[in-house]
C-alpha positions in Angstrom: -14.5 18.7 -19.2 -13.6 16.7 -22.4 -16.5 14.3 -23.6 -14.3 11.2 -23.1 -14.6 11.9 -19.5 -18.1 13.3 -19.2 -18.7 9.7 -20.5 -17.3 7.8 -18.6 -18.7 10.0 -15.0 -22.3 9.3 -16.2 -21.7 5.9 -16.4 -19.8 5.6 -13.1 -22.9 7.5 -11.5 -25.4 5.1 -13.1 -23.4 1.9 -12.1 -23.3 3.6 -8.8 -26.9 3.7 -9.3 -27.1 0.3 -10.0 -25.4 -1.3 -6.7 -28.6 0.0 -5.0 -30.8 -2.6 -6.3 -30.9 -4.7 -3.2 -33.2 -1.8 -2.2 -35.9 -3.3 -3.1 -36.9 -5.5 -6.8 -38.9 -2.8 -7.8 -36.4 0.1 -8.0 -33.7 -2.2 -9.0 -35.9 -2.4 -12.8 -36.4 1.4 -12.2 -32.8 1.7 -12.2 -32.0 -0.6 -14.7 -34.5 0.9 -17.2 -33.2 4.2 -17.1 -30.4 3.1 -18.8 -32.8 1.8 -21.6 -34.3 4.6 -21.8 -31.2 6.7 -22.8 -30.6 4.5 -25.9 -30.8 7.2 -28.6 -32.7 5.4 -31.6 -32.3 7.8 -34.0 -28.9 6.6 -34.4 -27.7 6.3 -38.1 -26.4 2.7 -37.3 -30.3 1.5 -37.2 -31.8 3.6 -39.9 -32.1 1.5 -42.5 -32.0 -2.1 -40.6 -35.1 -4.1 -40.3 -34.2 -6.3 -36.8 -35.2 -9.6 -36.6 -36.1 -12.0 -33.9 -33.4 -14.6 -34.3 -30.8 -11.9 -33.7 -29.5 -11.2 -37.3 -30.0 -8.0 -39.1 -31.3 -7.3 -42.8 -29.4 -5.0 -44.0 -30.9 -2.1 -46.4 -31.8 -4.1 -49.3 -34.2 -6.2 -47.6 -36.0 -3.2 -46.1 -39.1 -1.9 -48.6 -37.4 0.7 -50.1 -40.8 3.0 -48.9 -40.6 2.3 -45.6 -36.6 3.1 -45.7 -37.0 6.4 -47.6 -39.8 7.5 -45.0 -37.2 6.7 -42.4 -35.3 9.4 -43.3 -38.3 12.2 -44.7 -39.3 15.1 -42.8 -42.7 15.6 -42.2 -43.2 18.1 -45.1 -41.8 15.9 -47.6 -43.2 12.4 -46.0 -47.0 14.3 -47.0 -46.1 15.4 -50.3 -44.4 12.1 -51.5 -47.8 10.7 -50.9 -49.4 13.3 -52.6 -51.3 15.3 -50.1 -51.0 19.1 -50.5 -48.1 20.0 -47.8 -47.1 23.7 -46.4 -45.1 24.4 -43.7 -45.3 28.0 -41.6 -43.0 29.2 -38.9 -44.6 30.7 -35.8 -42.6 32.9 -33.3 -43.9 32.7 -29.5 -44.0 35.8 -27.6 -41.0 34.4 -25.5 -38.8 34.1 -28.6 -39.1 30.6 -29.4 -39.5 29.7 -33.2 -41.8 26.9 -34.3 -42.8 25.0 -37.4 -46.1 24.4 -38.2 -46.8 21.8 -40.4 -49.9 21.6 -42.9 -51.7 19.3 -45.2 -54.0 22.4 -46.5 -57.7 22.1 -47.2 -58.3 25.5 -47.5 -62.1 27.1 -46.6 -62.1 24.1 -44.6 -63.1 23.6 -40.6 -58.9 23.5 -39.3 -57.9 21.0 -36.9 -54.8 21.7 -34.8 -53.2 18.0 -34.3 -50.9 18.4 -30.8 -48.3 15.4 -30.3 -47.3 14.4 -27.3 -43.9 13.7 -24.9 -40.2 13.1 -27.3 -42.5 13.2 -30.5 -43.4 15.7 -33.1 -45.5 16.6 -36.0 -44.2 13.6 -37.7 -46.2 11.2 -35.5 -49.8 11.9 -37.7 -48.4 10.9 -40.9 -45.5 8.5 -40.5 -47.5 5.7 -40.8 -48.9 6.5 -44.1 -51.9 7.4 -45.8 -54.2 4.4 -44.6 -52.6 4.5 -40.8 -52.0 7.8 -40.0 -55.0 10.1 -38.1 -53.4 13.5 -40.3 -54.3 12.1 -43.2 -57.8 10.6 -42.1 -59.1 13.8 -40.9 -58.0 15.9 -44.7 -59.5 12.9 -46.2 -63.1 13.6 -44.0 -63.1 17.5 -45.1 -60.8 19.0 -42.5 -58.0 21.4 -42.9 -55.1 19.5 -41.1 -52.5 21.6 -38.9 -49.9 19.7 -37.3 -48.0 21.5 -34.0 -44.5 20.9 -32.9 -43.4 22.7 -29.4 -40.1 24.1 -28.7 -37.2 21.7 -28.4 -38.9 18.9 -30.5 -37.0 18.4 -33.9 -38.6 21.3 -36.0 -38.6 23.6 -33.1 -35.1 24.1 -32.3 -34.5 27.9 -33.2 -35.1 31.0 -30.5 -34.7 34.7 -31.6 -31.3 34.9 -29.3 -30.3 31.5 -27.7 -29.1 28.4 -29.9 -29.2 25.1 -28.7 -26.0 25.1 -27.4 -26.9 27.3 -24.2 -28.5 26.4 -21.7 -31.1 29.0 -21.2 -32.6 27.4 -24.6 -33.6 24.4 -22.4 -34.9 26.4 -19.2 -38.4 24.9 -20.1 -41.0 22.9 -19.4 -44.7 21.9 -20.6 -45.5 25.1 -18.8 -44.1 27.1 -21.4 -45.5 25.3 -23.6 -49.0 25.7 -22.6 -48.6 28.9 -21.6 -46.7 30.4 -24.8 -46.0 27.4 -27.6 -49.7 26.5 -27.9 -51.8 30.2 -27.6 -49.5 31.4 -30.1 -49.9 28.5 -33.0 -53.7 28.6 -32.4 -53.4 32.1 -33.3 -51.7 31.7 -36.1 -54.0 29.1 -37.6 -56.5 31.0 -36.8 -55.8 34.3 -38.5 -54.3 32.3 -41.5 -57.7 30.5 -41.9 -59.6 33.8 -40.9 -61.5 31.8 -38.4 -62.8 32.6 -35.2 -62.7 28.7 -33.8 -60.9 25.5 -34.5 -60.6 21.8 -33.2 -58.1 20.6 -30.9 -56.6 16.9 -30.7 -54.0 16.2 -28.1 -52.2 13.1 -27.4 -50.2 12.9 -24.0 -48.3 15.6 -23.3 -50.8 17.5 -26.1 -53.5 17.4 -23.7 -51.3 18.7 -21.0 -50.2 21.6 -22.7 -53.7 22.3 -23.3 -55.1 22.1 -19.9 -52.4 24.7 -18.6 -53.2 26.8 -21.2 -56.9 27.2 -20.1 -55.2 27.8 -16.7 -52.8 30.5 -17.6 -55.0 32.3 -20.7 -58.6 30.9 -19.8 -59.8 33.9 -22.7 -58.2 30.5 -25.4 -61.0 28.7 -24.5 -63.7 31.2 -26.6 -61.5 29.7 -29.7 -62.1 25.9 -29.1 -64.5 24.4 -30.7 -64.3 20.5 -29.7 -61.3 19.6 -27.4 -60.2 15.7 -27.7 -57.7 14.0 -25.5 -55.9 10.8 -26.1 -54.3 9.7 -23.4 -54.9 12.5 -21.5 -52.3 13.2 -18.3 -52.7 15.8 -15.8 -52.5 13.2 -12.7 -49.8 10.7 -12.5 -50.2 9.2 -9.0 -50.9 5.9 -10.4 -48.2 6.2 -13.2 -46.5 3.1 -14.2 -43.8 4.2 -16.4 -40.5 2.8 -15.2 -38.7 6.1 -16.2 -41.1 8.7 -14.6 -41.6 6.7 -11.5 -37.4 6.8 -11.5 -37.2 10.4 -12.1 -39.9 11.1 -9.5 -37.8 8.9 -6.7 -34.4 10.3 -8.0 -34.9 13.5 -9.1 -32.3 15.3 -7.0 -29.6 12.3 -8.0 -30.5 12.5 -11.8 -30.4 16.2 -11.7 -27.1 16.5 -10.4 -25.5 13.6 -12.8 -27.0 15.2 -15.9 -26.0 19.1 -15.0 -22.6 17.7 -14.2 -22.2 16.9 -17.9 -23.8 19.6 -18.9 -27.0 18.1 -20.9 -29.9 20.3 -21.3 -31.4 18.5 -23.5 -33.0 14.9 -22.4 -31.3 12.5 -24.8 -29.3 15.0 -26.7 -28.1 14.0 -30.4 -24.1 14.3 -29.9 -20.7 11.7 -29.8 -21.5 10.5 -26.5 -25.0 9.2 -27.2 -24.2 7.5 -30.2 -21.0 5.9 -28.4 -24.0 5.1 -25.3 -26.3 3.2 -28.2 -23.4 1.2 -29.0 -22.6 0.1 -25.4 -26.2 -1.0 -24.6 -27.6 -2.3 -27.8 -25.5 -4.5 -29.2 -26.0 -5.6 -32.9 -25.1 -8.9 -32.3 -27.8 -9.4 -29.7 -30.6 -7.1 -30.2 -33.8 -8.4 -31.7 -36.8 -6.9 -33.1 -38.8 -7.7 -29.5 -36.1 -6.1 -27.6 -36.4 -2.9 -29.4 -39.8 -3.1 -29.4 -39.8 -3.3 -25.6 -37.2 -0.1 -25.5 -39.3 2.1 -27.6 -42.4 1.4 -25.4 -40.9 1.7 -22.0 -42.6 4.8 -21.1 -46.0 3.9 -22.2 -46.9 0.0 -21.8 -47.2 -3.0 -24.6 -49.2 -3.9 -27.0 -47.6 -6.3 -29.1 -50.6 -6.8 -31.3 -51.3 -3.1 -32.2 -47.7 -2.5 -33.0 -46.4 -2.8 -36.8 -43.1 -4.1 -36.6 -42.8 -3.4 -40.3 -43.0 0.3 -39.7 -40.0 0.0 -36.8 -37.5 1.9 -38.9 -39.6 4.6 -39.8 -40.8 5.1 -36.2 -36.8 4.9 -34.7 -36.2 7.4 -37.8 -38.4 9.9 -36.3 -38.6 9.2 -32.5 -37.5 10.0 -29.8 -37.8 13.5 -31.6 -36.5 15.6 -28.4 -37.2 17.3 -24.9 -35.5 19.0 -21.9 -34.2 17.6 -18.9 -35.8 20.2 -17.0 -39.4 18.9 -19.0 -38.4 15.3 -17.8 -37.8 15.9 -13.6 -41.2 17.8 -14.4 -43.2 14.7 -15.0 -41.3 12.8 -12.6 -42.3 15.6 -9.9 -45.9 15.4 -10.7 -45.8 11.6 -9.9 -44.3 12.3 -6.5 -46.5 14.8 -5.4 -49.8 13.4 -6.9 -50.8 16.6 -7.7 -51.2 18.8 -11.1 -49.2 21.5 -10.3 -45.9 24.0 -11.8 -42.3 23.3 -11.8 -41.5 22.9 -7.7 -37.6 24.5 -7.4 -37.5 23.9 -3.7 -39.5 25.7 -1.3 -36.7 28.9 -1.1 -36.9 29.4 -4.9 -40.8 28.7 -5.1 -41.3 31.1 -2.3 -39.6 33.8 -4.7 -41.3 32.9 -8.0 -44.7 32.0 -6.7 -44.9 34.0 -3.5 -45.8 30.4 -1.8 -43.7 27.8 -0.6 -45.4 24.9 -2.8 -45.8 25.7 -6.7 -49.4 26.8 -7.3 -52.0 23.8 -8.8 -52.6 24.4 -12.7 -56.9 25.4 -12.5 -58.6 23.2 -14.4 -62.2 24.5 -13.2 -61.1 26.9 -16.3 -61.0 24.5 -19.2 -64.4 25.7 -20.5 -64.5 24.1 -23.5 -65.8 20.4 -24.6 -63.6 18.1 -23.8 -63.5 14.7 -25.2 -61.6 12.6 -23.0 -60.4 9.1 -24.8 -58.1 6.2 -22.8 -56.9 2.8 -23.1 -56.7 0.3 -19.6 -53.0 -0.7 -20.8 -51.8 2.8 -20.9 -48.5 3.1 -17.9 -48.8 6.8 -18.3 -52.4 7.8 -18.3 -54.4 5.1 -15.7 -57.8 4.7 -15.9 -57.3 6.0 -12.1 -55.8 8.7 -13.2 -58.0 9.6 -15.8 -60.8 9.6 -13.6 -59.5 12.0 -11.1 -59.1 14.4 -14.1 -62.4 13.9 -15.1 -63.8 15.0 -12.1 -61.8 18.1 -12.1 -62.9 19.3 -15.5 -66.1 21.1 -16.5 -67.4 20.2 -19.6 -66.7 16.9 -20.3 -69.4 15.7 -23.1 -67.6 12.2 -23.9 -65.4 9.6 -21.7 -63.7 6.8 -23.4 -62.5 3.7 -22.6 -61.0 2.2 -25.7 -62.6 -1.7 -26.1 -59.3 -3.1 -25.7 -58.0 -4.6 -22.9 -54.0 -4.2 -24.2 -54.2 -0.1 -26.0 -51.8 1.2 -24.4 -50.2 5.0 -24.9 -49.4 4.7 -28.7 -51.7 3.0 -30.5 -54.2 6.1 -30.1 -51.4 7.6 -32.8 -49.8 4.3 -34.4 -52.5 1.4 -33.6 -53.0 -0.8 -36.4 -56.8 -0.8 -35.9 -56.7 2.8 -34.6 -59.7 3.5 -36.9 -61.9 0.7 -36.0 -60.9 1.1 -32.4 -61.5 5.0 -31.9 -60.8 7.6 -34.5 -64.1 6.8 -36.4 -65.4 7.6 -33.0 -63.7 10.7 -32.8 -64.9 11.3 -36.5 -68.2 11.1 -35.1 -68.2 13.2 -32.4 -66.6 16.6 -34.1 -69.9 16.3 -36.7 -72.1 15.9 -33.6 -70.3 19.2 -31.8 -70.2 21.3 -35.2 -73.6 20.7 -35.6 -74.5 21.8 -32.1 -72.8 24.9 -32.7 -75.1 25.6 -35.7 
């Protein structure tokens, strides 16, 4: 199937989509925000552009030329161009997958393994710069900062056999990540550092991974010293993001549209994106709120904890990748309410699981301290939901609710009073459990 008409039969599916609206008013924005969703930001046409709210657009040479060079720096060279010492490290998974591992070295020191979370990367800790970003806060208090990036993300595109061309590279969820992607960079850290323990920090889908990794290899949990989650999901019956509440009501529809084109990869970097960018956001219209609003459609607003400033360097380096298959995962635990494994229909489960329902992650095995931070305006991690985690886990020490009414998902990575808010908290806390360990 050329791409010309792969293009034009996921658009006729999503207008068919569309004509369902009279459904009812709340799917109808469902519906309509998928379409939002799919807008590929990392799009050479806005790198560069700093968008404005009267609907014209500065072109490059009003841009600070930092901000527009950090749009386009990896994460390596974004910590050394500030002058913080960089390394980056490759890690293999025992299921073939090849990761980078990104470092801003303190050696001899306590390590910190920074997880991002859902369609971000390693890049997330530092892209703000040296005052904003949490990476360089915690070298800067004595730690020895190691930044993860799981399979599919940007940096972790590589597997020992499969490219990303086939489609058995994307036959993965957050499963595999907990279960292989995460075990295997703590041990590399770990012998690297010849250390027996390190800290953990999880945003989102960081904590997740985390969580099914005490489920699946409970033994990890001996090599955590201080676990801290921000915006911890496990639980997203009261999940307000537009695009997993969509994928949890159409799963079987969105499945078939995007395997009929053949994407693998959830808003894969090819021809037909690009052409998609141009056919939603329009230059002429666009302002800097609009694409505000895009970018935090999954996670909630906070207008005042957002630097517009920094826009083009976070569209430079987000959304940073993910697999369909990762995607209808979310959407599935929405629908079922339940913390659980992939569900591939109650034939297949019965094979893979022995059970006609996918087995519930255990989380009566996350032994370790857990720090559990949240924010009231967050779509994807509820207080509600939050809660029901909370009383699943073990060894909780500290529950969070940020003193702010409007944190939402991102400002635990890019708030503009992140520190004031919550990571001088956090500071506090690892002393307090390093010093119990003494």
């Amino acid at each position: 199937m050329s791409l010309s008409s792969s293009a034009n039969l996921l658009i006729s599916a999503l207008c068919l989509c569309l004509l369902q609206r009279e459904i009812s008013a709340g799917l109808s924005m469902v519906l309509g925000n998928l379409t939002l969703f799919n807008v590929q930001f990392k799009s050479p046409s806005w790198l560069g552009r700093s968008i404005v709210g009267d609907s014209n657009l500065r072109i490059e040479s009003d841009v600070d030329p930092n901000i527009l060079e950090d749009s386009h720096l990896d994460t390596l060279h974004l910590i050394q161009k500030y002058g913080y010492p960089a390394e980056n490290h490759t890690v293999q998974t025992d299921d073939g997958y090849i990761l980078t591992l990104h470092r801003i070295a303190r050696p001899g020191a306590m390590p910190v393994l920074l997880v991002h979370g859902l369609l971000d990367s390693s890049a997330t800790w530092v892209m703000m710069g040296p005052n904003k970003g949490l990476g360089y806060l915690l070298y800067e208090q004595g730690y020895d900062v190691w930044m993860a990036n799981v399979r599919g993300n940007t940096y972790s595109r590589k597997h020992v056999k499969y490219s990303t061309r086939h489609a058995k590279f994307w036959d993965f969820t957050f499963h595999e990540m907990g279960k292989h992607d995460i075990p295997s960079t703590i041990d590399f850290v770990l012998n690297h550092t010849d250390v027996s323990q390190l800290h953990y920090i999880g945003h989102s889908q960081g904590s997740v991974v985390f969580w099914i990794m005490a489920s699946e290899k409970p033994e990890y949990m001996d090599k955590i010293v201080f676990m801290q989650a921000l915006a911890p999901v496990a639980f997203l019956k009261h999940c307000r993001s537009p695009v997993v509440n969509f994928l949890a009501e159409w799963h079987l529809s969105v499945s078939v549209v995007l395997k009929l084109i053949g994407v693998h990869e959830f808003l894969p970097k090819n021809e037909f994106i690009s052409m998609f960018n141009r056919f939603i956001c329009d230059e002429t219209t666009i302002t800097k709120e609009i694409c505000s609003n895009v970018i935090f459609l999954t996670t909630g607003f906070d207008k005042l904890q957002l630097n517009e400033t920094m826009l083009p360097v976070i569209v430079g380096h987000s959304p940073a990748g993910a697999s369909t298959k990762q995607m209808q995962h979310f959407g599935q635990l929405n629908r079922s309410g339940a913390f659980r494994q992939f569900d591939y229909g109650w034939l297949r489960n019965h094979w893979r699981y022995g059970h006609i329902d996918p087995p519930s992650y255990k989380l009566e095995n996350v032994r370790a301290k857990v720090a559990l931070y949240y924010g009231k305006n967050d779509w994807l991690a509820p207080p509600e939901d939050v809660e029901m985690l909370h009383s699943k886990l073990p060894n909780v020490v500290t529950k969070y609710l940020v003193d702010d009414p409007e944190f939402n998902h991102l400002d635990f990575i890019w708030a503009i009073n992140g520190r004031e808010l919550l990571w001088d908290r956090m500071l506090e806390n690892m002393r307090n459990q390093e010093n119990s360990v003494i």
